[in-house]
C-alpha positions as CSV (number, residue, x, y, z in Angstrom):
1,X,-13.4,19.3,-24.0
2,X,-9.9,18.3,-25.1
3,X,-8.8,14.8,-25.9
4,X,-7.7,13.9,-22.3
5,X,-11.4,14.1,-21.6
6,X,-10.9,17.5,-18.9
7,X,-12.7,20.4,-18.7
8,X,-10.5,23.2,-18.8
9,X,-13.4,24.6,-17.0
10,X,-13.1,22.5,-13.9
11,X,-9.9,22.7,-13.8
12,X,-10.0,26.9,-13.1
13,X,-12.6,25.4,-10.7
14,X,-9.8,23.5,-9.3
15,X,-7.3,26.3,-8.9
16,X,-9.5,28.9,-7.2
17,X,-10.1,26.3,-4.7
18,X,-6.7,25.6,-4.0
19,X,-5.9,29.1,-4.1
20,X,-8.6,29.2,-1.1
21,X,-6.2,27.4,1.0
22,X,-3.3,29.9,0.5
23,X,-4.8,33.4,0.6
24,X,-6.2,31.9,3.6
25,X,-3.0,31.2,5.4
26,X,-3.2,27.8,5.3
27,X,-0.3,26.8,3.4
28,X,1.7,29.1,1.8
29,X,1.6,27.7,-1.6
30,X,1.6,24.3,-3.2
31,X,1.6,22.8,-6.6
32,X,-0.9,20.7,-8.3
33,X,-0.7,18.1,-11.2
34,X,-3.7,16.3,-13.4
35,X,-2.5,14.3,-15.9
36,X,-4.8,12.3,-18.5
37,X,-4.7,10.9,-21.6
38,X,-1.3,13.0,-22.8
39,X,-2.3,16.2,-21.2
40,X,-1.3,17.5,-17.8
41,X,-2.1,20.2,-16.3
42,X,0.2,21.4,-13.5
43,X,-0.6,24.9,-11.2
44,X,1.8,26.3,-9.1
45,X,0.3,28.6,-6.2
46,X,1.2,30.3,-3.3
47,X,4.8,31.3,-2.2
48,X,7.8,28.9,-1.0
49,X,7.4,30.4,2.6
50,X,5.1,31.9,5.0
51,X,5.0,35.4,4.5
52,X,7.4,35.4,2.2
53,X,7.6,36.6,-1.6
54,X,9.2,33.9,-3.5
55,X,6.7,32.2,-5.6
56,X,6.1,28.7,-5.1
57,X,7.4,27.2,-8.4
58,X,6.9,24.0,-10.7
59,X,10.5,22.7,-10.2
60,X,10.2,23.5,-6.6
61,X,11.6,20.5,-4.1
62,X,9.0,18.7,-1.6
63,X,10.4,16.9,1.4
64,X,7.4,13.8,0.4
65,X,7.4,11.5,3.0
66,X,6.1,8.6,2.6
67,X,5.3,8.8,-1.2
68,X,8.8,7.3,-0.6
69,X,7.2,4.0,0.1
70,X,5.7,3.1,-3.8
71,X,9.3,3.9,-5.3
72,X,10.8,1.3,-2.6
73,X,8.5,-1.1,-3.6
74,X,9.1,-0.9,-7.5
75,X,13.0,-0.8,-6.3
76,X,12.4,-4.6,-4.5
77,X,10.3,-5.5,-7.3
78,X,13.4,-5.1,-9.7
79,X,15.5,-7.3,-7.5
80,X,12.5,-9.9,-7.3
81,X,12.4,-9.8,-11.5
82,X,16.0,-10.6,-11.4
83,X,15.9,-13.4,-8.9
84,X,17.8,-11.8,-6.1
85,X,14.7,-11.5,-3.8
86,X,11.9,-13.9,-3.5
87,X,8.5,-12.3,-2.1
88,X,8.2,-15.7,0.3
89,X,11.7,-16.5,1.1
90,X,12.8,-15.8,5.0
91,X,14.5,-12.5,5.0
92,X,17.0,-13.9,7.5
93,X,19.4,-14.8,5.2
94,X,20.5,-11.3,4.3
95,X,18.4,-10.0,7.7
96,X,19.9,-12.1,10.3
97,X,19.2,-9.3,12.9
98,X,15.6,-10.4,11.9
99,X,16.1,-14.5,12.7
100,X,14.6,-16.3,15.7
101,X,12.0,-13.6,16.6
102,X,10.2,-13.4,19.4
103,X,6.3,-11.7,20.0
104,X,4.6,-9.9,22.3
105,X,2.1,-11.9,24.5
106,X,0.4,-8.7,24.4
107,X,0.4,-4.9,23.5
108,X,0.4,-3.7,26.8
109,X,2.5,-6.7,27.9
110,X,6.3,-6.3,28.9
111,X,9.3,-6.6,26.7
112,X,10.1,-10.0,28.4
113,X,7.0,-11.5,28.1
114,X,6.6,-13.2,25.0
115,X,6.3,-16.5,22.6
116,X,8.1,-17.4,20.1
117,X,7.6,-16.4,16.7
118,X,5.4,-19.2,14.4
119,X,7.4,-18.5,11.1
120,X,10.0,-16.3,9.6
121,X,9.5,-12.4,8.5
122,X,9.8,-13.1,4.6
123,X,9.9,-10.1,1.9
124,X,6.0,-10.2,1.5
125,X,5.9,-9.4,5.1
126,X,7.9,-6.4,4.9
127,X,5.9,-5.2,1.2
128,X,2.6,-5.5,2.7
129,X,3.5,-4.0,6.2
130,X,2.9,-7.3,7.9
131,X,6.3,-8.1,9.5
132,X,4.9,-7.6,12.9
133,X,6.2,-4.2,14.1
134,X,5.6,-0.7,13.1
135,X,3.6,2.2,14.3
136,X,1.8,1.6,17.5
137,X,-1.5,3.3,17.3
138,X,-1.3,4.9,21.1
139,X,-0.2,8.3,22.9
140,X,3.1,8.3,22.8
141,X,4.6,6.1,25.3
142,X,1.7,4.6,26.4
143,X,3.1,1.2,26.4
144,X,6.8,-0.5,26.9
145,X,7.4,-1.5,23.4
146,X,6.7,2.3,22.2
147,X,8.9,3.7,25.1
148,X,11.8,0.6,23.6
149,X,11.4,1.9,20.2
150,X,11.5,5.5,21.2
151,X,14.9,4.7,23.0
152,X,16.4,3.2,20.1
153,X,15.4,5.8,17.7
154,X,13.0,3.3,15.7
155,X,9.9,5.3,16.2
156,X,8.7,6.5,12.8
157,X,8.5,9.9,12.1
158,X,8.9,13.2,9.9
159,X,12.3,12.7,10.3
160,X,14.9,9.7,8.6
161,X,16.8,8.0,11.2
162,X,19.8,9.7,12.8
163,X,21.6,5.9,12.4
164,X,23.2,4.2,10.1
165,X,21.4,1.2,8.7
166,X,23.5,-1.7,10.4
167,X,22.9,-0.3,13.4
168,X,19.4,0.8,12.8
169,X,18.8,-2.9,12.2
170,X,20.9,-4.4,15.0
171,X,19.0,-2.1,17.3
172,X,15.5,-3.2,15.9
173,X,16.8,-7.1,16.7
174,X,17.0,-6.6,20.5
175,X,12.6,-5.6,20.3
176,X,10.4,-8.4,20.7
177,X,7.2,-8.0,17.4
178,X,3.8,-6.9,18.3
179,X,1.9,-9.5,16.3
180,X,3.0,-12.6,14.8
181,X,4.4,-12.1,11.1
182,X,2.0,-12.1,8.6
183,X,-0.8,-11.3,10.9
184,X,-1.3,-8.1,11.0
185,X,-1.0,-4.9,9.3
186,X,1.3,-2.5,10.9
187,X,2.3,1.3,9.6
188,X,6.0,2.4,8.1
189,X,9.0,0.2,9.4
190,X,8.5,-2.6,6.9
191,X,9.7,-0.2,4.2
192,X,12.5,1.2,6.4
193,X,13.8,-2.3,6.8
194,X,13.0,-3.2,2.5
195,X,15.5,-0.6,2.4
196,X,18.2,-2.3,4.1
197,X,17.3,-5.4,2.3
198,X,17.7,-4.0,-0.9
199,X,21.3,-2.9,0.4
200,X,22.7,-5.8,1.4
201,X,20.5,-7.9,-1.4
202,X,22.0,-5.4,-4.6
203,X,25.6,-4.9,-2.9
204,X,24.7,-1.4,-3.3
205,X,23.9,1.4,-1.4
206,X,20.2,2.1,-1.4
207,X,20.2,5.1,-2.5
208,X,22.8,4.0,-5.7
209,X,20.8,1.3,-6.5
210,X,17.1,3.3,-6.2
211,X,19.2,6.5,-8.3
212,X,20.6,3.6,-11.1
213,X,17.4,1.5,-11.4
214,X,14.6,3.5,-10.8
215,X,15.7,7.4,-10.4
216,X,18.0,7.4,-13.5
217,X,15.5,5.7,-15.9
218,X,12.7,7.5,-14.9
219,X,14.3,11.0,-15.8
220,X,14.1,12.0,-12.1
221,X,16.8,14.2,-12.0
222,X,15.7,16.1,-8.7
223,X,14.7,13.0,-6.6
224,X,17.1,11.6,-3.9
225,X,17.6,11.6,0.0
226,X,18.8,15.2,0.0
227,X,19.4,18.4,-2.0
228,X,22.7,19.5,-3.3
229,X,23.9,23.1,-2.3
230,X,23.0,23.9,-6.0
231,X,19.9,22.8,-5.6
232,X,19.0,24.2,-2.2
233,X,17.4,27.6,-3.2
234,X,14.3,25.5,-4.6
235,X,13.7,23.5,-1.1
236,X,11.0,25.6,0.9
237,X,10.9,25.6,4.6
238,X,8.4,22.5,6.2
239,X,6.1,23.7,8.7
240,X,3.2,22.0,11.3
241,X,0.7,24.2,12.4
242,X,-0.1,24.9,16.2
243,X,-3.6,23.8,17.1
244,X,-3.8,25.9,19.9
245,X,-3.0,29.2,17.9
246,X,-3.3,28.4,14.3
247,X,-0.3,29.7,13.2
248,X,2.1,27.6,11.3
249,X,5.5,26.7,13.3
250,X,8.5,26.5,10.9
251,X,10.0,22.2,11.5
252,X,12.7,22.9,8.7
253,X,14.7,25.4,7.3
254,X,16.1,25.2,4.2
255,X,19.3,27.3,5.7
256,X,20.0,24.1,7.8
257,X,17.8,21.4,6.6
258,X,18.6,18.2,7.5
259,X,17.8,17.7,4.0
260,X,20.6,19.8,2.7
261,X,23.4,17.5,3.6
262,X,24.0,13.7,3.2
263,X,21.8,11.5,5.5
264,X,22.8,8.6,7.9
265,X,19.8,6.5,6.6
266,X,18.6,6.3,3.4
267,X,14.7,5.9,4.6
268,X,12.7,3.6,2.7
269,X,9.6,4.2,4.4
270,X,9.9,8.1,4.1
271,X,13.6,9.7,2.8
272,X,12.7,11.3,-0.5
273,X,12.4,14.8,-1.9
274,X,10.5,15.2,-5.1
275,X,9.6,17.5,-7.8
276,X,5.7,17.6,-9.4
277,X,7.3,16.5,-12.6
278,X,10.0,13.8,-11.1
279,X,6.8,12.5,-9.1
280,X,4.6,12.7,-12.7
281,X,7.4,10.1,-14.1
282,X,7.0,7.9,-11.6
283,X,3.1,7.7,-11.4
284,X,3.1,7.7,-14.9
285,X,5.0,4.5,-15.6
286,X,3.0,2.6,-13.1
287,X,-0.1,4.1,-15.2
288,X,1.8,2.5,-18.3
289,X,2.2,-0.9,-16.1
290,X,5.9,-0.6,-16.3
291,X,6.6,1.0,-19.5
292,X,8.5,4.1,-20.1
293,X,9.0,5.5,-23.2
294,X,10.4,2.2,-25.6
295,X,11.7,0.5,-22.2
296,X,10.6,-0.7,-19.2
297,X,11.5,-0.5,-15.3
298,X,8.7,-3.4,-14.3
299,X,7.2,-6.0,-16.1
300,X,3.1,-5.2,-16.5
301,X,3.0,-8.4,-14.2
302,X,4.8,-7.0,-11.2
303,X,2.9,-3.5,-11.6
304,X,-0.3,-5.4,-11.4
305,X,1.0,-7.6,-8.4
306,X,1.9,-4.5,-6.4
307,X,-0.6,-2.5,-7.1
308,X,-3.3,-5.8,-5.8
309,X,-4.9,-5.8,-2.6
310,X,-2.7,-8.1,-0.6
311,X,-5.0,-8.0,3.1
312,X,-7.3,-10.4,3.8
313,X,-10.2,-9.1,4.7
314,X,-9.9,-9.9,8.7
315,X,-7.0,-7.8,8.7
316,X,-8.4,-4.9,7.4
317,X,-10.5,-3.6,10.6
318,X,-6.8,-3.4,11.9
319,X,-5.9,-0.7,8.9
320,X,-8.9,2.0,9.6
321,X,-6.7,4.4,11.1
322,X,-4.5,4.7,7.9
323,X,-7.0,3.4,5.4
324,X,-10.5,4.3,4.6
325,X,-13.1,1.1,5.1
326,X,-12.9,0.2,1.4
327,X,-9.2,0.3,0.8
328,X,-7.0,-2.2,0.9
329,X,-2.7,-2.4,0.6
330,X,-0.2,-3.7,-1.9
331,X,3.1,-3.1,-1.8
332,X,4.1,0.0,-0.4
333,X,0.7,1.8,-1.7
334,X,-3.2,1.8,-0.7
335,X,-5.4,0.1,-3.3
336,X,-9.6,0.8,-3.6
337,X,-11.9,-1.8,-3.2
338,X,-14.9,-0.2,-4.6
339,X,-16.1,3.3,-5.2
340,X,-17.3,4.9,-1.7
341,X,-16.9,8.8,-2.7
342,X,-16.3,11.5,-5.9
343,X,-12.5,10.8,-6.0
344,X,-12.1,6.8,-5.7
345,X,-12.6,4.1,-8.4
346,X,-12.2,0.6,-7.9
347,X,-8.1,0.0,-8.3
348,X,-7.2,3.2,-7.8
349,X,-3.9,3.3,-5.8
350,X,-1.0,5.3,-3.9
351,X,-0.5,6.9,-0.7
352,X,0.2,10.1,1.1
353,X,2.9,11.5,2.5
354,X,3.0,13.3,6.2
355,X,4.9,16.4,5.0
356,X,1.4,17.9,3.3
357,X,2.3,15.2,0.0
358,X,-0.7,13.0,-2.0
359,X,-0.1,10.8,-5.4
360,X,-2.7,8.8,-6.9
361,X,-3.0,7.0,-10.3
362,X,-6.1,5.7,-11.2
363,X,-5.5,3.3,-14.1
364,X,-10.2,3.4,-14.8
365,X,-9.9,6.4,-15.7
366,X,-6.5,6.9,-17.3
367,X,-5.8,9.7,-14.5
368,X,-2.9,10.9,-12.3
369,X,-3.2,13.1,-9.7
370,X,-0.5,15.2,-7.2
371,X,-0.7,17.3,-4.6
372,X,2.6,18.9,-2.9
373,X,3.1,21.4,0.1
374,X,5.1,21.8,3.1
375,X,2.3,21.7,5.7
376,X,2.9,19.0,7.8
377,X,-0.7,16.6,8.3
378,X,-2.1,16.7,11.5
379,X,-3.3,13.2,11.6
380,X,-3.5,9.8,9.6
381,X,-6.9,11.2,8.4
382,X,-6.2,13.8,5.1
383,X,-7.0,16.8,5.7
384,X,-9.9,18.8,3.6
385,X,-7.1,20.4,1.3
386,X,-6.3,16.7,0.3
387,X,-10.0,15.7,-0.2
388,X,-10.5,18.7,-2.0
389,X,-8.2,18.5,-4.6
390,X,-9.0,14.9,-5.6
391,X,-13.0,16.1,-5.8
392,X,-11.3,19.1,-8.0
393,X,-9.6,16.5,-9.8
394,X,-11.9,13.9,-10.3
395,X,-15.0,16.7,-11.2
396,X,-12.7,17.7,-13.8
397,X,-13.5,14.3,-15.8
398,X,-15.8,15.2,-18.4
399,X,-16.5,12.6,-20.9
C-alpha cells in the first residue's frame, strides 16, 4: 500500500474491468483517473474510434457535457466574491428578458394560460436549477411548452445552441415558466442562462472570462468551447448506440465537428471539451477548497457553499430522475446525503456528463475520480460502465 492509501492491486482490478467494456465493443476506449493523497493513477484504454487503430490517449479531448455545469458555477462564484453578483438579488437587472415572468397554471396547460410569477428569478435560482424552466421530463412533445421550446431551439441537448446568446435569451422571454421560481428543481437551462449572466455581469465574453479566471489559472490549456485545427487530431468521433441493433451510430466526426470551429453559444450548461488531466485540475482545487498551488480561484467558503445541499427536502422527490434518492444539488453539481452504495460518502459531489463523461471528488476520503468516453448515455440513469468504475475506484481504498 502506498501513501495515497491504494492498492495498486485494485487498481489492475480496475483496468481489466474497464478494459471489459472495450474488447467488448462497447466503447471504443476511454480514459480513467484516481487521484489520492498526491498519487494519481490515470489508464488510457481502448482506441479513439470504433474499429479503428489509433489508441485512445491521455491528452486525448472529450466533448464532456455537462461536467460543464461545476466550472460555470465556480465562474459565478468569482463574480459573487467580487461583488458583481449577489446569489439573492433579481437577475433582471442584467436579465431583463427574464422580468415580469409569467407561470404555467399547469404542465399540460397552454402557453396562454398562466399566473403571474410570485417573485423574481434571482442568481440562486439559476445555481440550484430552480428558476422555473428546464428539462421537461416527457416524450418529446408531449406537451405545448416542450413543442414552444423545441421551436425556439431552447430544448437542451447533446448539442450547444445554434444562437447567439441575446437572442437565445430574448427567445426564452416569450415562454411562460413551468413552476414558480424557487419551487422546483428543474434540469440544465439555469446554467445556460448563468452563462449569459456572467456575460453581461463581467463585460466579457463567457468564454474570455471562464479561459482568464478559471481556465488560465487552473493550467487547463486544452479546455474551451472548441478545438483548434492544431488540436483536432486528438478529438475522437462521439457516438450513441442503436438499441435496436447494438451497434454504435457515429453523432460527430472530428472531420466536421461542430466542435472544430467557433460556436454561436458558449453553453454553460454543457459547451466544454476536456482533457483527464485539465479535468484533474479542476476537481483537484475544489478538493483543496479553492486553493491551487500558493493561490487561490475560490475562497474555502464559497467551495463549501457550492458544494452544500441547497434542496429542501420537499423538492427532492421532484429530482429522482436525475438524482439518486439520497443526493441532493448545489450549484451546478450533485451532493450525497448519506452513504447508500460502495461508491458514495456523505459530501461526495459532481455530476455527469451525457457524452459518456463522470467527475467526482470526494473530499472523506481525499479522493478524485474521472471517467471519459465518447459513448453517448442512453438515459439520466448511469449506465453500468459508470457504476463500475466508481465501485473500481472506491474498492481501490485500502487503508
Amino acid at each position: 500500500m502506498s501513501g495515497s492509501g491504494l492498492s495498486g492491486e485494485r487498481l489492475d482490478r480496475m483496468r481489466d474491468v474497464m478494459s471489459g467494456y472495450v474488447e467488448r465493443g462497447e466503447v471504443p476506449g476511454l480514459v480513467t483517473v484516481v487521484h489520492r493523497r498526491g498519487e494519481t493513477r490515470v489508464e488510457a484504454l481502448g482506441t479513439t474510434a470504433a474499429g479503428g487503430t489509433v489508441p485512445m490517449r491521455r491528452d486525448t479531448i472529450f466533448r464532456i457535457a455537462s461536467l460543464t455545469k461545476p466550472v460555470t458555477a465556480v465562474a459565478a462564484m468569482i463574480l459573487v466574491e467580487e461583488c458583481r453578483l449577489r446569489l439573492d438579488e433579481p437577475v433582471d437587472r442584467l436579465l431583463p428578458e427574464l422580468a415580469g415572468r409569467r407561470v404555467l397554471r399547469r404542465l399540460d396547460g397552454p402557453l396562454d394560460d398562466t399566473v403571474p410569477a410570485r417573485r423574481p428569478i434571482t442568481l440562486r435560482d439559476l445555481l440550484t436549477f430552480r428558476l422555473g424552466i428546464g428539462s421537461v421530463l416527457a416524450p418529446r412533445g408531449t406537451h405545448p411548452i416542450q413543442r414552444a421550446m423545441d421551436e425556439a431551439g431552447l430544448t437542451p441537448g447533446p448539442n450547444p445552441p445554434a444562437i447567439g446568446p441575446d437572442e437565445w435569451m430574448k427567445r426564452l422571454g416569450t415562454l411562460p415558466l413551468v413552476h414558480q421560481p424557487g419551487e422546483q428543481w428543474m434540469y440544465h437551462t439555469g446554467a445556460d442562462v448563468l452563462g449569459v449572466l456572467i456575460e453581461r455581469a463581467a463585460g466579457q465574453s463567457f468564454a474570455s472570462f471562464l479561459s482568464d479566471r478559471v481556465l488560465a489559472p487552473l493550467g487547463m490549456r486544452d479546455t474551451a468551447f472548441h478545438v483548434p485545427p492544431e488540436k483536432l487530431d486528438r478529438l475522437p468521433p462521439c457516438y450513441r448506440m442503436l438499441a435496436r441493433t447494438g451497434e454504435l451510430s457515429l453523432q460527430d466526426d472530428p472531420g466536421d465537428s461542430r466542435w472544430g470551429r467557433p460556436v454561436a453559444f458558449a453553453s454553460g450548461g454543457g459547451g466544454l471539451v476536456s482533457t483527464a488531466d485539465d479535468y484533474l485540475a479542476f476537481c483537484r482545487m475544489l478538493l483543496d477548497r479553492g486553493r491551487h498551488g500558493s493561490g487561490r480561484v475560490l475562497s474555502r467558503t464559497s467551495v463549501e457553499l457550492m458544494t452544500s445541499n441547497q434542496l429542501p427536502a420537499e423538492q427532492r422527490p421532484g429530482t429522482h430522475s436525475f438524482l439518486g434518492p439520497d443526493e441532493g444539488w448545489g450549484f451546478g453539481l450533485s451532493v450525497s446525503l448519506r452513504r447508500f452504495d460502495l461508491a458514495t460518502t456523505p459530501g461526495r459531489f459532481g455530476w455527469n456528463g451525457g457524452t459518456g463523461t463522470s467527475a467526482y471528488t470526494d473530499p472523506g476520503e481525499g479522493l478524485v475520480g474521472i471517467l471519459l468516453t465518447q459513448r453517448q448515455m442512453d438515459s439520466p440513469t448511469p449506465p453500468p460502465l459508470f457504476q463500475d468504475f466508481w465501485t473500481s475506484a472506491y474498492r481501490a481504498i485500502d487503508d
